[in-house]
C-alpha positions as CSV (number, residue, x, y, z in Angstrom):
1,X,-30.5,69.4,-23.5
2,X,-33.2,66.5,-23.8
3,X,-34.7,64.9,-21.4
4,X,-33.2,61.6,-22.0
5,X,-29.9,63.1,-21.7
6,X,-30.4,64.7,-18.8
7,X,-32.1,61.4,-17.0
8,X,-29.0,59.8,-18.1
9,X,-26.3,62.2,-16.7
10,X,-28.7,62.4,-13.2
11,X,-27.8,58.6,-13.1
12,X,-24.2,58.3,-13.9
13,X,-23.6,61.1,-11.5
14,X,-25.6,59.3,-8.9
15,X,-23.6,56.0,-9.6
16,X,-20.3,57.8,-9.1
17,X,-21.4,59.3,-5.9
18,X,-22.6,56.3,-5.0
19,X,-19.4,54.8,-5.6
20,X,-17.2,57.3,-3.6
21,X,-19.7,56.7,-0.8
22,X,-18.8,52.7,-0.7
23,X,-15.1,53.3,-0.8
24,X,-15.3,55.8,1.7
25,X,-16.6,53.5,4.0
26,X,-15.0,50.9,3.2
27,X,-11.7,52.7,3.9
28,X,-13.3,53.9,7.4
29,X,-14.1,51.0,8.3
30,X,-11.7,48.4,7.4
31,X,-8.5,50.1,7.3
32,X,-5.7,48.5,8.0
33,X,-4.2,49.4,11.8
34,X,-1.0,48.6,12.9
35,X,-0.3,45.9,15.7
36,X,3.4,46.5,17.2
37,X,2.9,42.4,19.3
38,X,1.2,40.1,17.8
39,X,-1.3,37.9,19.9
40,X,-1.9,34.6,20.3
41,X,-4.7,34.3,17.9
42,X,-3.0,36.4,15.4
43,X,0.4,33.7,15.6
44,X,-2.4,30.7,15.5
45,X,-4.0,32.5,12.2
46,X,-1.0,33.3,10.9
47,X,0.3,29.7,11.6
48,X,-2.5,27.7,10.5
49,X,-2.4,29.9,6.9
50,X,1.1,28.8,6.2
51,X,0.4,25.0,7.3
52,X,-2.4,25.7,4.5
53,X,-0.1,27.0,2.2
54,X,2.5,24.6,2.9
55,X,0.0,21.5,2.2
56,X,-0.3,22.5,-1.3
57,X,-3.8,24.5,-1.3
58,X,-4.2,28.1,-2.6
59,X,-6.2,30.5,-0.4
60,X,-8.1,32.9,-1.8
61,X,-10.8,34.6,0.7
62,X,-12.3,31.6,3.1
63,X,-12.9,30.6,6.6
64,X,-9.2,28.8,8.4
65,X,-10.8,28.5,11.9
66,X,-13.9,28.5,12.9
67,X,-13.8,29.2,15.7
68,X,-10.2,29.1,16.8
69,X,-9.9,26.7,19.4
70,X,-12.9,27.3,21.0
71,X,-12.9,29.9,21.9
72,X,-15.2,33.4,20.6
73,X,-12.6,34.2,17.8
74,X,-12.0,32.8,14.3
75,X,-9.4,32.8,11.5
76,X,-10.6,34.6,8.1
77,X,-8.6,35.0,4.8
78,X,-9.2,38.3,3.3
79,X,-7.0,40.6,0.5
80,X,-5.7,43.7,1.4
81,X,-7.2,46.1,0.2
82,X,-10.4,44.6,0.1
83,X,-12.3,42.7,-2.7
84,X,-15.4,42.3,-3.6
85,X,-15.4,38.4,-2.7
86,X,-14.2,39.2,0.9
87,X,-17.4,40.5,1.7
88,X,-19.6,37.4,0.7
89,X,-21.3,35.8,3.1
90,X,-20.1,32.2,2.3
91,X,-16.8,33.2,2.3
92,X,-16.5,34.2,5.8
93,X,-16.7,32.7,8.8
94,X,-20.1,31.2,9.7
95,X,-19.1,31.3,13.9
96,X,-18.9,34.8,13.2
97,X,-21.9,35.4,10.7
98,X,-24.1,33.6,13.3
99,X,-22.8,35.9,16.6
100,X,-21.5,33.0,18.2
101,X,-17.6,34.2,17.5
102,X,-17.6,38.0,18.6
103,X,-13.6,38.6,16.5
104,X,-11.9,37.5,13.9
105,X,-8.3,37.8,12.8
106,X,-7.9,38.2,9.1
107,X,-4.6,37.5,6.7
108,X,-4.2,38.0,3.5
109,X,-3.9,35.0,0.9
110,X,-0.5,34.9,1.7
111,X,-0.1,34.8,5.0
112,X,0.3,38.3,6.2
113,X,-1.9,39.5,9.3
114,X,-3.9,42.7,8.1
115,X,-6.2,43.0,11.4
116,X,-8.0,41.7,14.1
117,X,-11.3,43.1,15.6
């Protein structure tokens, strides 16, 4: 085999590893759990997304509340399962990018609770 050929394989097999690494992780870590009662931040995410929704905007992954009510949580849209755009900077929650919000409850663009941390 040449050498070019071989430098080429190295890398796509790296990518792919790579790959399965990042999705791995990502599963681990942001899985979705399942909350049997729902708590008061999750009803005043949930809440505040439909008044969104209901006003005529479109979420797509963005900050609701931040923080909500003053308190050390905030309010984050995200998909489920993740996208790439959920994991920008800008598009979350800058009370909780900065450390002064220590959890966030997130939805999904349509309302639905998918965790809170």
């Amino acid at each position: 085999m040449k050498k070019e050929v071989k430098i080429i394989l190295a890398v796509c097999v790296f990518l792919i590893i790579a790959y399965l690494a990042y999705i791995t992780i990502d599963y681990l870590i942001f899985a979705k759990k399942t909350i049997y009662e729902p708590t008061a931040y999750q009803r005043i995410c949930t809440d505040e997304c439909s008044k969104t929704i209901a006003s005529g905007k479109t979420l797509n992954s963005e900050c609701l509340l931040n923080p909500i009510n003053g308190t050390d949580w905030v309010c984050d849209v995200a998909h489920s399962p993740r996208q790439a755009i959920d994991n920008l900077p800008e598009n979350q929650c800058s009370a909780f990018r900065e450390g002064t919000a220590k959890h966030f409850v997130e939805v999904t663009p349509e309302c639905a609770f998918v965790r809170a941390v």
